[in-house]
C-alpha positions in Angstrom: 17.7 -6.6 1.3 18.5 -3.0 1.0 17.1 -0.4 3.4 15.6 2.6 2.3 14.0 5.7 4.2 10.1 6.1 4.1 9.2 8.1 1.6 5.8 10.9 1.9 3.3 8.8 0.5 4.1 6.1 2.9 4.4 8.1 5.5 1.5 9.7 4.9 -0.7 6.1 4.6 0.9 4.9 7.7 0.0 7.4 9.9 -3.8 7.3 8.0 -3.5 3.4 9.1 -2.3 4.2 12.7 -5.2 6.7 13.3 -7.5 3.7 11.9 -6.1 1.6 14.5 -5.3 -0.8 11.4 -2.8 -3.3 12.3 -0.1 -4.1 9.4 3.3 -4.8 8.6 5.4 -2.2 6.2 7.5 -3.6 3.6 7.1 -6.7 3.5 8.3 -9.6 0.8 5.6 -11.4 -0.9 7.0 -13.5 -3.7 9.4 -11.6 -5.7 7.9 -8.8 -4.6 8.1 -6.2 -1.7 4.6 -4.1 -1.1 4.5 -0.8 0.8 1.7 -2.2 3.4 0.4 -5.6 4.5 -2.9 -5.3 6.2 -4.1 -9.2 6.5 -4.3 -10.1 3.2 -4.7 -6.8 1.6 -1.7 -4.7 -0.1 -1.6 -1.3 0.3 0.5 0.8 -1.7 1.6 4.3 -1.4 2.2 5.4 -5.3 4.1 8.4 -5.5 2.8 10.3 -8.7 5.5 11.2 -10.6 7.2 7.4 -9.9 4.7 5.8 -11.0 3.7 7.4 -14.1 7.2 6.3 -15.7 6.0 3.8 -18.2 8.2 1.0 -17.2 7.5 1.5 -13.3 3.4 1.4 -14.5 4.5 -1.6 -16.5 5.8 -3.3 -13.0 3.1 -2.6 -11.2 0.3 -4.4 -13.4 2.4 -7.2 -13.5 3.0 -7.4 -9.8 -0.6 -7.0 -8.9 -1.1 -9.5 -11.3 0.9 -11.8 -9.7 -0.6 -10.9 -5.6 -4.3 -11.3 -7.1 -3.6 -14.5 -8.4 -1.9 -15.3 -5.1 -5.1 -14.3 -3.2 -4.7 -11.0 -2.3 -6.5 -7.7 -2.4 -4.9 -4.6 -3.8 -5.2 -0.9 -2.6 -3.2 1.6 -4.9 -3.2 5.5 -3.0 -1.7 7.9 -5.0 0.0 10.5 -3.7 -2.6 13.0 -5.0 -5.0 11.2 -3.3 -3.5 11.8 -0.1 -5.0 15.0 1.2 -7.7 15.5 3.9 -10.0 12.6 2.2 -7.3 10.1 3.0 -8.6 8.8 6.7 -12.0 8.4 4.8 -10.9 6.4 2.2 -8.8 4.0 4.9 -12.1 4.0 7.0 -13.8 2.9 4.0 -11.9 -0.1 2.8 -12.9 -3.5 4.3 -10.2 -3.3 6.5 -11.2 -3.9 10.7 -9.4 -1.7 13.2 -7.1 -4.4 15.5 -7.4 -6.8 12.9 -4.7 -9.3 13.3 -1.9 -10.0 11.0 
């Protein structure tokens, strides 16, 4: 597996998740497939905008949220745009209990 340093979007949605108190796991292999957050069985991912406007990156990530619904899993896509002072809102708002285990 090949390390890599947290990039500003993550960051950013991990701290949001700390402040929530939300337990979860970051980068974690599902499948073929590595998601940004694991909170129980919901995926959280931190979608840097410029990244993930690149057709074949967009491409990837419909197929791989394909593939985690299918496998029972809820999906939460944040873009980075997103991530200003509304953020710990929107984390407060998903169905997602603070202390929740894993």
């Amino acid at each position: 597996m090949r390390s890599r340093a947290e990039t500003e979007p993550e960051r950013k949605l991990r701290e949001a998740l700390e402040r929530a108190g939300i337990q979860h796991e970051t980068q974690v292999r599902i499948g073929a497939w590595t998601v940004d957050f694991l909170a129980g069985a919901t995926v959280l991912e931190a979608d840097g905008d410029y990244w993930h406007d690149l057709p074949e990156v967009a491409s990837k990530d419909k197929r791989k949220d394909a593939w985690l619904v299918k496998n029972g899993y809820a999906i939460v896509r944040i873009r980075e745009s997103e991530m200003g002072s509304g953020l710990d809102e929107r984390i407060e708002g998903l169905d997602l209990e603070p202390g929740d285990a894993l």
